[in-house]
Backbone bond lengths (Angstrom), bond angles and torsions (degrees), N, CA, C in turn:
res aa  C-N    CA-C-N  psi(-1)  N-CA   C-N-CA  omega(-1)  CA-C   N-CA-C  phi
1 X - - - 1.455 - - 1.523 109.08 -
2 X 1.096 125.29 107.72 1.404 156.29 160.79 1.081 115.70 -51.02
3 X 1.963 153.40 124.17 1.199 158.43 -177.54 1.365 95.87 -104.08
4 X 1.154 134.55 129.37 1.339 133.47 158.69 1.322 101.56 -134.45
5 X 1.595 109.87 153.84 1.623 122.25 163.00 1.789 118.46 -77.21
6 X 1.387 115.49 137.40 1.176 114.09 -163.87 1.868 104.64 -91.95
7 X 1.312 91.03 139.98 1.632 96.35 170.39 1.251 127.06 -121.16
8 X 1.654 126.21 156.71 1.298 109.19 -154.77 1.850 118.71 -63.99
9 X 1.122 131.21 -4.06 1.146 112.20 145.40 1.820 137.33 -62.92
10 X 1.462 104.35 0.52 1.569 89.86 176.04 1.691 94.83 -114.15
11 X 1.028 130.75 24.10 1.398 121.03 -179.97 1.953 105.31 -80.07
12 X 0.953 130.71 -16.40 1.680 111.93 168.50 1.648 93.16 -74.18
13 X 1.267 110.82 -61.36 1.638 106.35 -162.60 1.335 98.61 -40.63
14 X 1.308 139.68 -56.02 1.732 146.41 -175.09 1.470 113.89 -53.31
15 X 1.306 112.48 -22.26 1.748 116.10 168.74 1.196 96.99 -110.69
16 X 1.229 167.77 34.22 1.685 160.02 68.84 1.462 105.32 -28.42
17 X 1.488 136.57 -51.67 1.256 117.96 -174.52 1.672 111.64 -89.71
18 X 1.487 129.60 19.24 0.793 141.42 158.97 1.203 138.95 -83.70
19 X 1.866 112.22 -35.17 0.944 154.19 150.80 1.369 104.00 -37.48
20 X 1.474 96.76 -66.54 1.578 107.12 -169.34 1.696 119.31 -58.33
21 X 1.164 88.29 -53.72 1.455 97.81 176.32 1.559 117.95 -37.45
22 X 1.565 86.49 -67.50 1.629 99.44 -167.61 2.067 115.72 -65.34
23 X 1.726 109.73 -10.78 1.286 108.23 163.42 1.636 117.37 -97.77
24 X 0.961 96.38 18.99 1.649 95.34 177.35 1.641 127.86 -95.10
25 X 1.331 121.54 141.17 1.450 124.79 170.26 0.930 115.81 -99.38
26 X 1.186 123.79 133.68 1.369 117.45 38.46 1.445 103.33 -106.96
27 X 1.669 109.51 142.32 1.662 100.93 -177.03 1.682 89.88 -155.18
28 X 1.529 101.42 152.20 1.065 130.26 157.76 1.869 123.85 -50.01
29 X 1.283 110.60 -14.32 1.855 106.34 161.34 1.177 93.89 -128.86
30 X 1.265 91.82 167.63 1.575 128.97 -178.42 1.547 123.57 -53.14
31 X 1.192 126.38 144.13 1.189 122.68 143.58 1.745 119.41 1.54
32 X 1.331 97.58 -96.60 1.202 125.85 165.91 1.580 119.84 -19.05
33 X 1.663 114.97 -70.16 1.122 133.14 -172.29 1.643 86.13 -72.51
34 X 1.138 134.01 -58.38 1.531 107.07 -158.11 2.031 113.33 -65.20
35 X 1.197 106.60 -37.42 1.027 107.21 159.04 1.643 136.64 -33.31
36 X 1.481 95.54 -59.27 1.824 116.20 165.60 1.425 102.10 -39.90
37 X 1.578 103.28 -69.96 1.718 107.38 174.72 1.389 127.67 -49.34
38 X 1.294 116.22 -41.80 1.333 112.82 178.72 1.672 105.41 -59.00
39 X 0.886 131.59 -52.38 1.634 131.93 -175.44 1.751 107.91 96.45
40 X 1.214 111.23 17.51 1.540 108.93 169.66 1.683 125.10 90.05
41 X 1.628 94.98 -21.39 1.486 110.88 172.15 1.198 115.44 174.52
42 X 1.288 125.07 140.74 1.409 144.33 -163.01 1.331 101.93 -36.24
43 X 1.873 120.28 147.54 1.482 124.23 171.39 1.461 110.22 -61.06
44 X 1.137 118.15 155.09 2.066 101.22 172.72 1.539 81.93 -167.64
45 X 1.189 127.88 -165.10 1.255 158.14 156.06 1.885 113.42 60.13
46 X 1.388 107.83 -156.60 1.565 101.85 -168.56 1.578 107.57 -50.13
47 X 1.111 110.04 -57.59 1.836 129.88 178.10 1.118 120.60 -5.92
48 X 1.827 90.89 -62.34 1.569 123.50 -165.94 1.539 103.22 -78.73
49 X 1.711 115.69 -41.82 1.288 121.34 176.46 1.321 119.09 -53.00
50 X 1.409 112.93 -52.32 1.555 118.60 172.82 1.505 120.06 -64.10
51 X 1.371 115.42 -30.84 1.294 112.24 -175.41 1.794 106.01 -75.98
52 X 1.290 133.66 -17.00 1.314 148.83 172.66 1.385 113.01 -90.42
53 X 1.407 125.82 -15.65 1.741 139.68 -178.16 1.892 77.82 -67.07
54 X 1.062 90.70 127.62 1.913 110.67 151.74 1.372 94.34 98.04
55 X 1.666 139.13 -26.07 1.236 125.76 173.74 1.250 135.33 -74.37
56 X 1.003 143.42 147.28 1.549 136.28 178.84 1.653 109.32 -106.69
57 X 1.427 107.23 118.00 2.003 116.24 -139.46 1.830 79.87 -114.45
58 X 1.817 96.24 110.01 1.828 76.71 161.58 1.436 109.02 -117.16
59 X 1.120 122.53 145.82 1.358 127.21 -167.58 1.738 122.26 -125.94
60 X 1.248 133.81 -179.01 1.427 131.97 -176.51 1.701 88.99 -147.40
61 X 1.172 98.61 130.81 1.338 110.05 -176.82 1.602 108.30 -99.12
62 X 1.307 126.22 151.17 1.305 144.79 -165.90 1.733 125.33 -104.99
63 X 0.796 129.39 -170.11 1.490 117.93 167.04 1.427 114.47 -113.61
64 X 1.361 118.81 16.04 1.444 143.32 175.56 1.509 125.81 -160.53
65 X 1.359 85.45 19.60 2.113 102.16 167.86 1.596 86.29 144.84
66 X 1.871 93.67 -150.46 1.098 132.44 -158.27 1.862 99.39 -95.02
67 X 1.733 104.57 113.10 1.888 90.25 173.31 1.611 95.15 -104.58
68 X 0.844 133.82 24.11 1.782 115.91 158.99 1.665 115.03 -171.63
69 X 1.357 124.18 139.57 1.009 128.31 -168.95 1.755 116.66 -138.41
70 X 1.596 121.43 132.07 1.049 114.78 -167.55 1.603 110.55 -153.17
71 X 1.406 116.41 105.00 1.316 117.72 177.11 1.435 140.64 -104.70
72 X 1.652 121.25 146.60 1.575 111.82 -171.00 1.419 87.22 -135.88
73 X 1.508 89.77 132.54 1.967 107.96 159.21 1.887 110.74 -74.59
74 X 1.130 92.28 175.70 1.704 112.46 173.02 1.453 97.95 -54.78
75 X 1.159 130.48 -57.13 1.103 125.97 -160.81 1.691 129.17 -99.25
76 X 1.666 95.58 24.11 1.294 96.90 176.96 1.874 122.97 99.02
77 X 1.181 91.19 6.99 1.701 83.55 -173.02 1.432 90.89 -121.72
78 X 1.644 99.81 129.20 1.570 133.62 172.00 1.620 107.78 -80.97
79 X 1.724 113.74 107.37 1.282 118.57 -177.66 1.435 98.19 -120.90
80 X 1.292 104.80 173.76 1.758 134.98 171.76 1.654 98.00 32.16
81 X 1.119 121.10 76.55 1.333 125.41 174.11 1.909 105.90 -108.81
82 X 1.579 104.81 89.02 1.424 105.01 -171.88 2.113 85.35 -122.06
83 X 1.464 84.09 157.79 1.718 109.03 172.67 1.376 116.36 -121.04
84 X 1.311 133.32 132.52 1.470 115.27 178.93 1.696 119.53 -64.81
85 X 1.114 123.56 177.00 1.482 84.35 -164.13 1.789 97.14 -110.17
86 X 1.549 118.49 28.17 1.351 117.89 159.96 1.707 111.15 -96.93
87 X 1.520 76.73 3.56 2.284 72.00 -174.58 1.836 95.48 -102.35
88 X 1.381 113.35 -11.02 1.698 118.53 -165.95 2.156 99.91 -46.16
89 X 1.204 110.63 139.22 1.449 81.59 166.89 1.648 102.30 105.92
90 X 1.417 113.06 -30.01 1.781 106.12 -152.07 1.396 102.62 -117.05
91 X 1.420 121.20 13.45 1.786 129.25 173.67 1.367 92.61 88.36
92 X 1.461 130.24 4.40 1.697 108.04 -167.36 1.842 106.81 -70.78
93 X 1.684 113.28 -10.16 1.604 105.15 -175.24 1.543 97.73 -91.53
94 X 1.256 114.22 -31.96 1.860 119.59 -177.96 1.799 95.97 -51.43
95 X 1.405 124.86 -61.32 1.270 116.22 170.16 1.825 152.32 -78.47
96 X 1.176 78.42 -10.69 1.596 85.38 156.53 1.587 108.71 -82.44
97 X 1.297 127.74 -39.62 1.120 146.38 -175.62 1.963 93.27 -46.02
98 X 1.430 100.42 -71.32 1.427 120.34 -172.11 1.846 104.13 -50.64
99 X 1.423 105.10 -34.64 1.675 105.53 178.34 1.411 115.38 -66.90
100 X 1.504 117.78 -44.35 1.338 113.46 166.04 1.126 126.14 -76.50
101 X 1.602 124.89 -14.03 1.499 101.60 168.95 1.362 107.69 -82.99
102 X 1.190 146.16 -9.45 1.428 137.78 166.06 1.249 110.70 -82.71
103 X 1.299 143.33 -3.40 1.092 144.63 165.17 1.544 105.63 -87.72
104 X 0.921 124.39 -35.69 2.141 137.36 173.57 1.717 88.99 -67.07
105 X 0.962 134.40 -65.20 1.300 158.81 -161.16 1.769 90.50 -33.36
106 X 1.196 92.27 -85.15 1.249 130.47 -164.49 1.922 119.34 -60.94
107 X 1.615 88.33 -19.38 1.563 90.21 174.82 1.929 103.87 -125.53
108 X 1.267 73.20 31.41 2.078 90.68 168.64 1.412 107.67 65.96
109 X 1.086 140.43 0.92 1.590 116.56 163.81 1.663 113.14 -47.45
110 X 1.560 108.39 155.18 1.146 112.91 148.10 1.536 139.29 -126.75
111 X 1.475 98.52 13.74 1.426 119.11 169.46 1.602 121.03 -141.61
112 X 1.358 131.01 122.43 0.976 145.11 134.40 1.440 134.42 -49.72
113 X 0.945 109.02 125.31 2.117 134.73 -166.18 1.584 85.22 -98.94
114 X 1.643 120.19 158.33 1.239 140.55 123.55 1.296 125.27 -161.36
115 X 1.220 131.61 138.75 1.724 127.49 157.98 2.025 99.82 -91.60
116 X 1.372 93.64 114.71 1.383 137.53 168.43 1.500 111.71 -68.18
117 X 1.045 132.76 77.41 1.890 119.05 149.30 1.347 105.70 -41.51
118 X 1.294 96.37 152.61 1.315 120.20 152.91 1.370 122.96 15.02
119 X 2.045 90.29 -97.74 1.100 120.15 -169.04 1.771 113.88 -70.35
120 X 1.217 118.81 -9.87 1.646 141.53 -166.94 1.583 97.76 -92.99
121 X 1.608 123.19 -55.37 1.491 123.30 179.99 1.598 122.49 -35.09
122 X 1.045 122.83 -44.75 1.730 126.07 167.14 1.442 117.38 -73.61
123 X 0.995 122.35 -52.71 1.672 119.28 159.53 1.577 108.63 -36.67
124 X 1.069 124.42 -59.17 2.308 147.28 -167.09 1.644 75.13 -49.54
125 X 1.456 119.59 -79.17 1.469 120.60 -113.92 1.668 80.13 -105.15
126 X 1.706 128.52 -5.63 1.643 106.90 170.84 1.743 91.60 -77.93
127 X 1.460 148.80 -14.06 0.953 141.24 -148.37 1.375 109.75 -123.36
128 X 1.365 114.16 20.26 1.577 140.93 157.41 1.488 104.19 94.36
129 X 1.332 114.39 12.60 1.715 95.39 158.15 1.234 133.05 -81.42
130 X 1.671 131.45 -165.23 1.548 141.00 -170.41 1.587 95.08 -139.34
131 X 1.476 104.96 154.35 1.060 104.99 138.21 1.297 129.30 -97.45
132 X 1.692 131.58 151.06 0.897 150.11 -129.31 1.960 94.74 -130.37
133 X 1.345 110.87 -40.27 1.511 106.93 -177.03 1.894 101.96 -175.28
134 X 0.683 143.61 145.78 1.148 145.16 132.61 1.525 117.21 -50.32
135 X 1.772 109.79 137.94 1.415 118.25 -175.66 1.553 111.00 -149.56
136 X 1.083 101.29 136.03 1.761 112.98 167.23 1.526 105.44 -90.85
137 X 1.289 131.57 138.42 1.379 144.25 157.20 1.707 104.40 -111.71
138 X 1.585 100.00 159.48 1.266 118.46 169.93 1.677 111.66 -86.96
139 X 1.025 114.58 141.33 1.962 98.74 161.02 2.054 95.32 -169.74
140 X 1.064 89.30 117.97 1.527 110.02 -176.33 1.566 116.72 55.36
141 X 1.365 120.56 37.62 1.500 127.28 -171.77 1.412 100.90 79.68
142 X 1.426 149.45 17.24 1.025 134.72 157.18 1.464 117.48 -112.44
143 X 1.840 96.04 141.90 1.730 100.91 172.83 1.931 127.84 -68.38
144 X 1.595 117.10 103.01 1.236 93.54 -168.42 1.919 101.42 -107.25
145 X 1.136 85.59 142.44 1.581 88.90 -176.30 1.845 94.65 -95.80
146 X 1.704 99.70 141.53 1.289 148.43 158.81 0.805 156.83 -50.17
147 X 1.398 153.48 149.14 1.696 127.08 122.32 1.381 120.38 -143.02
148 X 1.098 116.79 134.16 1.403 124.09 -179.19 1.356 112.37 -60.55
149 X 1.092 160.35 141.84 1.831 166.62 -163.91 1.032 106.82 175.31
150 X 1.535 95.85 145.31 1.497 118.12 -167.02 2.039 87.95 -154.02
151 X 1.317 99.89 159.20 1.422 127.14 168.00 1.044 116.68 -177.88
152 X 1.728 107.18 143.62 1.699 120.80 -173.53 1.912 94.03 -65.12
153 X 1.598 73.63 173.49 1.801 97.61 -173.81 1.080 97.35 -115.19
């Protein structure tokens, strides 16, 4: 499994394996709630482009896309960290994980941000984070519980 940085040609495939991720079982929410989250169909287009403008996306590529994805801003905050869910199990989150902290490393942060789902909190905290607080979010009228985490670099 290979870490590479993502460029704007793989950003639909990265909201398809996001998609994926986040509708897959076995999971810690519901039916319902993963649905809410999913948003009805994969991220793609300007939206998705802008919402990924400023992150640095490292990814592991698949033999039918993208099986894991993991992003950090300038300022330290760890976003969209999804796995496909045939890679769950195979170290692909231990190393993307490991790509961004040498990438934080290396451009001088010394703290890492994240809000943790659920299913994301045991992956965070085997890879030396804390939680920071417990949190409820809104997302399509449903309550999704959280966690705030943070760990030095």
């Amino acid at each position: 499994m290979t870490v590479r940085w993502a460029e704007a040609a793989d950003h639909d495939a990265l909201g398809a394996l996001m998609t994926r991720a986040i509708l897959a079982e076995p999971s810690p929410y519901s039916e319902a709630h993963r649905t809410a989250w999913a948003g009805g169909r994969p991220r793609s287009g300007p939206a998705w482009t802008a919402r990924l403008a400023g992150h640095a996306v490292a990814l592991i590529d698949g033999p039918d896309g993208p099986r894991g994805m993991m992003s950090v801003d300038a300022g330290g905050y760890v976003d969209l960290a999804f796995v496909a869910p045939e890679a769950r199990g195979t170290g692909a989150f231990r190393r993307l994980h490991d790509a961004v902290l040498a990438r934080a490393r290396a451009e001088g942060l010394v703290r890492l941000t994240t809000h943790a789902s659920l299913a994301a909190r045991g992956p965070f905290e085997a890879a030396g984070w804390a939680v920071e607080a417990p949190e409820t979010v809104e997302i399509g009228g449903l309550a999704f519980a959280r966690f705030a985490m943070a760990r030095g670099v």
